[in-house]
N, C-alpha and C positions, 0 to 999 in steps of 0.2 A: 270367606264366609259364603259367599255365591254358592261355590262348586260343593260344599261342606252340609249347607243348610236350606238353600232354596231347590227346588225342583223345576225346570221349563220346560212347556209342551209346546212349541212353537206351531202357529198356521200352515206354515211351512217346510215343517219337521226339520230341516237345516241336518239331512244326513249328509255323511260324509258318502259321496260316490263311490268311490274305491274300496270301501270296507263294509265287512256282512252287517249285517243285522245286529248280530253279536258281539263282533267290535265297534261296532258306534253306541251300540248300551255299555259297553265294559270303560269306554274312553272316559268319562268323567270321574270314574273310581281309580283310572289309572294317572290322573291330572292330581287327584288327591294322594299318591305316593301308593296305593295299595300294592299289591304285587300282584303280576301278570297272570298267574293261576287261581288266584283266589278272584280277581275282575270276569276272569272268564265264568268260572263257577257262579257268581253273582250274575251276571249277565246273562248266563242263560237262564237263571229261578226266574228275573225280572220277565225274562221275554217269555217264561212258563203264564206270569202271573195275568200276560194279557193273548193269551191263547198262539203264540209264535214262534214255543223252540221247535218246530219240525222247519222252519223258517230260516233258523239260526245262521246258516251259510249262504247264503242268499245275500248278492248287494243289490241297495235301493231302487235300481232300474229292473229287477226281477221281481220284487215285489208291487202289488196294486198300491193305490193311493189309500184304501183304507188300512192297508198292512205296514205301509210306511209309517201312517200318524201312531199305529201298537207300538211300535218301534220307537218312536219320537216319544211315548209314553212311558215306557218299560225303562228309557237311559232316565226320563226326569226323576224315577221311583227307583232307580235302585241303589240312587244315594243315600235311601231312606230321610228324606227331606222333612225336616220340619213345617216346611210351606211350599207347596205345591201353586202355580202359576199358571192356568191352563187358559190359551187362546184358543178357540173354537175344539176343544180335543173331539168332539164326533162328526164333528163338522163332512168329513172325506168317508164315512164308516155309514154302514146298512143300521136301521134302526134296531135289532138284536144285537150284535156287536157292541152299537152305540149305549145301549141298555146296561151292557156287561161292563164297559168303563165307566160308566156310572156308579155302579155298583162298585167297584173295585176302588172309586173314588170314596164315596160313601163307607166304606169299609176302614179306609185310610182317614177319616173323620177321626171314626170310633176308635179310633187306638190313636189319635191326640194329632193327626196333621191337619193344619187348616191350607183349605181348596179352596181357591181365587180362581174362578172360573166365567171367563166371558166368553158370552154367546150371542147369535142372534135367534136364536130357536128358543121358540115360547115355550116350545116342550120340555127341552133341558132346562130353562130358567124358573117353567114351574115344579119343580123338586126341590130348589134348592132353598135354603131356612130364609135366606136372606136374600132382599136382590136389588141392585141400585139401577136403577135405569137412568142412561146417562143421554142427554143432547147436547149438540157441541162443544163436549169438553166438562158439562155442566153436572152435575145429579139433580133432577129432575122427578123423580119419585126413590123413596126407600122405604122398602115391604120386608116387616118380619113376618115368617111365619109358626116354624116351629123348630123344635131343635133340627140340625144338620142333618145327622147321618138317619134321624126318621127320613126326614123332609127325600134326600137322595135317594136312599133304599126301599122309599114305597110304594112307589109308582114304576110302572113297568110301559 
């Protein structure tokens, strides 16, 4: 179910060293049995969808830290995930960029995924509909504000 239905954006992208961009997006579709030409085809839309098929061959020590976490994006989305898990995803990314995955988050709302998204940035956190703020372990405040993919999609 993991590899099938949830999406991860790890802090730490967790690419594979030895493999482009391309094949560390295609590898979880390829974990799910797909075939090798249709993972690649899928892997490179994903890495279109966060501005990195010129990218595509490139492994992780060639790319910046904010092109690695696209990357680290592109493999959790192109499962097509019903729930998306995102740790810091702008966290390593310029604020435009950062704006862009938002949006492409936000987007992924409105066609029915739900984004689990923790941050420590008050900027990211204020977009989003909902937001639990947690101390030690605790929830300590929960703010709704308005639906999701308004809330992501309309602040810049």
């Amino acid at each position: 179910m993991r590899n099938r239905r949830i999406g991860f954006v790890f802090q730490s992208f967790n690419l594979l060293p030895r493999h482009s961009a391309r094949e560390n997006v295609a590898l979880p579709l390829l974990y799910a049995g797909l075939g090798e030409r249709q993972a690649r085809e899928r892997a490179l839309l994903a890495l279109q969808a966060v501005g990195l098929a010129a990218r595509a061959h490139h492994g992780p020590q060639q790319l910046s830290g904010g092109e690695r976490q696209r990357v680290a994006i592109a493999r959790a989305l192109v499962i097509e995930p019903a729930l998306v898990l995102a740790d810091e995803p702008t966290g390593n990314l310029d604020s435009r960029t950062g704006a862009e995955i938002l949006e492409l988050f936000a987007e992924l709302e409105r066609r029915g995924t739900t984004v689990v998204l923790v941050t420590h940035d008050r900027e990211v956190a204020a977009r989003a509909a909902r937001v639990l703020v947690m101390r030690d372990g605790l929830i300590i405040e929960d703010v709704r504000r308005r639906a999701p993919a308004a809330a992501l999609a309309g602040a810049s």
